[in-house]
N, C-alpha and C positions, 0 to 999 in steps of 0.2 A: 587977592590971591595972585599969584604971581604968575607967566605962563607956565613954567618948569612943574611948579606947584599945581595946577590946573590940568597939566600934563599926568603927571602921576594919577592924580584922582582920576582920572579918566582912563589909564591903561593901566591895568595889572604888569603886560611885557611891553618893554618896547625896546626894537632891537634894531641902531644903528650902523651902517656901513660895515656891519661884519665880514672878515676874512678870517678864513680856516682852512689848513694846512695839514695834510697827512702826511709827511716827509717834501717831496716836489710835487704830490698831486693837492691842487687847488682846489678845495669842494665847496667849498661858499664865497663867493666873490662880488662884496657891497653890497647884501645882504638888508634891508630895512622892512621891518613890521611890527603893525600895532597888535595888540591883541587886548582890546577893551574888556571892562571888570564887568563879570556878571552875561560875558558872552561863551556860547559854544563856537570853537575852532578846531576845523580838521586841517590835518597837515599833511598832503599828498603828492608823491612825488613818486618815479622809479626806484626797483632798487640800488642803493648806492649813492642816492640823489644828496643827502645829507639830513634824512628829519629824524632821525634820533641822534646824528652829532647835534642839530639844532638844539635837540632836549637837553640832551647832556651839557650845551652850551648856558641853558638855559637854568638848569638845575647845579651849576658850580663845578658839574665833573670834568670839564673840560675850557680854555681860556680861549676865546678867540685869539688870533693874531694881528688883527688891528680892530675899531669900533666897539661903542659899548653894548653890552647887552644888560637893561634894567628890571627887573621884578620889583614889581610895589614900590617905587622910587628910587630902590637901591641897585648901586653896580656891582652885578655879582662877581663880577672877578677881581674885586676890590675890597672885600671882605675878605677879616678875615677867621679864621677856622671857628671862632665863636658863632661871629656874626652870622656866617655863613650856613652854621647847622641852627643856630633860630631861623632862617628865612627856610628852611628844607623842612623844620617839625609844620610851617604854618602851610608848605605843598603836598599834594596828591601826586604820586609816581604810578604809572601801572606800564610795568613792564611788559614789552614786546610778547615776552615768551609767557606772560604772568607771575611767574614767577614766585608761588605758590611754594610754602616749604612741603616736602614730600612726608614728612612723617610725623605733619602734628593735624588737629582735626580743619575741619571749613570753619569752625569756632575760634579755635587757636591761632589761625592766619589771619582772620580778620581783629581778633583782638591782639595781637602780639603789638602792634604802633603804639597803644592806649595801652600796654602793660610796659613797654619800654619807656613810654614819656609822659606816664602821667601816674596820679595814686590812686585812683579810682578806685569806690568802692565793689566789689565781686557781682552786686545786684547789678550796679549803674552799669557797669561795663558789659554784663549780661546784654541788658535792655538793649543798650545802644549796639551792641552784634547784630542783632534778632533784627533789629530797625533796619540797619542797615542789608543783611541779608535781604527781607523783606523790600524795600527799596528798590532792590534790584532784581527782584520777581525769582527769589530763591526760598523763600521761607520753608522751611522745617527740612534742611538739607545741613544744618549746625556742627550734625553729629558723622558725616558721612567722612571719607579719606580723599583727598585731590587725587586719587586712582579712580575713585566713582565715579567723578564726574565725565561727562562730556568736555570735549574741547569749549564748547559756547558756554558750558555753566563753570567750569576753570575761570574762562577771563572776567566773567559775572563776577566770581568772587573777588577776582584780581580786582577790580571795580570798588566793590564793597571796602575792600583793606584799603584800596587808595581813598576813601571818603571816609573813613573811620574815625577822623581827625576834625572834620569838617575842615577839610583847607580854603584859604581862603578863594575871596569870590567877590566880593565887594568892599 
């Protein structure tokens, strides 16, 4: 196995000498981290600091302006709009704000990923809600409106939809 190759198996992201650019303000400058398969990583900084441009760098929504940044081997700013949206079906996003559709159920949120990209059968995709919910210390809250909730059980769910996929991990 090669290092590159050894490389990848080992880290899920790895992000090179990145620089990023809001017009003349400078918000990431050489920029290098690993972030190994199968590990938890928090990302903490001030507001403003750069860690959801980091995400957004990370997730295709945005190019660095110089260094690579890799997921699972691949440079994602080198994909393209195919390639790009299969490396996004196999990640977990969970939005700052959660980001939670306002007008369908806690059922409907978590399964809308598994109804957009996959054909799953109404039972299977049941199950795997409920799991999921369950999971994240929400069970039998399925049926309630993202107005019910609390702030802390919103981003639970938000939680739930970003793992609905199982993305990847190893």
């Amino acid at each position: 196995m090669t290092a590159e190759m050894n490389s990848a198996a080992e880290n899920l992201v790895e992000i090179s000498g990145v620089e990023f650019s809001y017009g003349t303000r400078k918000l990431l400058k050489g920029l290098s981290l690993r972030i190994p398969r199968g590990k938890l990583v928090a990302i903490l900084g001030a507001s403003g600091s750069g860690k959801s441009t980091l995400l957004r760098l990370i997730g295709g929504q945005a190019m660095p302006d110089r260094g690579t940044v890799k997921v699972a081997g691949q440079i994602v700013h080198e994909l393209d709009t195919h390639e790009l949206y299969t490396l996004r079906r196999k990640m977990g996003m969970m939005f700052q704000a959660g980001g939670l559709f306002t007008d369908i159920s806690v059922f409907e949120n978590i399964a809308f990923p598994m109804r957009e990209h996959t054909e799953l059968p109404e039972s299977v995709l049941r199950r795997i809600v409920l799991m999921k919910l369950h999971a994240v210390g929400l069970r039998g809250t399925q049926a309630l409106a993202p107005s019910e909730l609390s702030g802390g059980m919103a981003r639970r769910v938000a939680l739930a939809r970003a793992i609905a996929m199982d993305p990847m991990t190893t």
